[in-house]
C-alpha distance (Angstrom), angle and dihedral (degrees) to the residues before:
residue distance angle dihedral
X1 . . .
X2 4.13 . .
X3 3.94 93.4 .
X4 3.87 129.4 99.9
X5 3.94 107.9 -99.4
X6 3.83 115.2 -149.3
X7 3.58 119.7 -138.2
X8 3.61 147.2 163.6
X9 3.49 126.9 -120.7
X10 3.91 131.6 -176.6
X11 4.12 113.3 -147.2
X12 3.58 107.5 -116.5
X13 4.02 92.0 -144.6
X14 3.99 100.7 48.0
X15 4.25 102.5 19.3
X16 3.77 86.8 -126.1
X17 4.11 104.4 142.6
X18 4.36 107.8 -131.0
X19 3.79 121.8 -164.6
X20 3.83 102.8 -140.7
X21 3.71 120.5 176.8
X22 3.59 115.9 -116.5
X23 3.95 121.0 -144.1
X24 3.65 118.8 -155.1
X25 3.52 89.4 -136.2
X26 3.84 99.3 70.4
X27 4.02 83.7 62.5
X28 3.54 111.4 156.9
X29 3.97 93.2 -4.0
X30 3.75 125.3 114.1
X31 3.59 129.1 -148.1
X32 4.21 151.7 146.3
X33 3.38 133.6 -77.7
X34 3.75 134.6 164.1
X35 4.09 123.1 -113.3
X36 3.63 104.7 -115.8
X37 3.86 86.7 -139.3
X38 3.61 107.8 37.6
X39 3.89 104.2 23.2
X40 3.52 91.9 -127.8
X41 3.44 132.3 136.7
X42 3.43 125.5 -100.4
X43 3.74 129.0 -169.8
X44 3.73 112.7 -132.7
X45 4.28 123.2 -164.1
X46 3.82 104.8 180.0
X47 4.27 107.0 -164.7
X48 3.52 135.3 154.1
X49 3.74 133.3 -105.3
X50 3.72 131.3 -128.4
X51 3.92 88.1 -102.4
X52 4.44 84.8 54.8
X53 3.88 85.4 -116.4
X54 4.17 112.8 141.2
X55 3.64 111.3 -108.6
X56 4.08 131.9 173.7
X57 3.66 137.5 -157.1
X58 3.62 122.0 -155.6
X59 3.96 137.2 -149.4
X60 3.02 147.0 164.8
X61 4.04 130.9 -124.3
X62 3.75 89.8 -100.1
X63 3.91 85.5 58.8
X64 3.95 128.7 86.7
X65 4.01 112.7 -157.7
């Protein structure tokens, strides 16, 4: 798992879905990135699944995860 993953992401402030690239390196960290529509920002937590595959979940400020 050391390549980019694509996925697609919908904002959780507009509904508008993102693809955002995914690096296997921010495993199982969370962080902040902009909506490329809205501006808003959007609380990423990048983890693995049982199958090792990237995955994300999204949220937005008014969110707890």
């Amino acid at each position: 798992m050391n390549q980019l993953t694509e996925k697609t992401i919908v904002c959780p402030y507009c509904g508008e879905p993102i693809a955002v690239l995914l690096d296997p390196a921010e495993l199982d960290q969370q962080y902040i990135e902009d909506c490329q529509v809205c501006c808003k920002p959007i609380n990423f937590l990048v983890f693995a699944t049982l199958d090792e595959e990237l995955s994300v979940t999204v949220f937005s400020d008014d969110e707890s995860y």
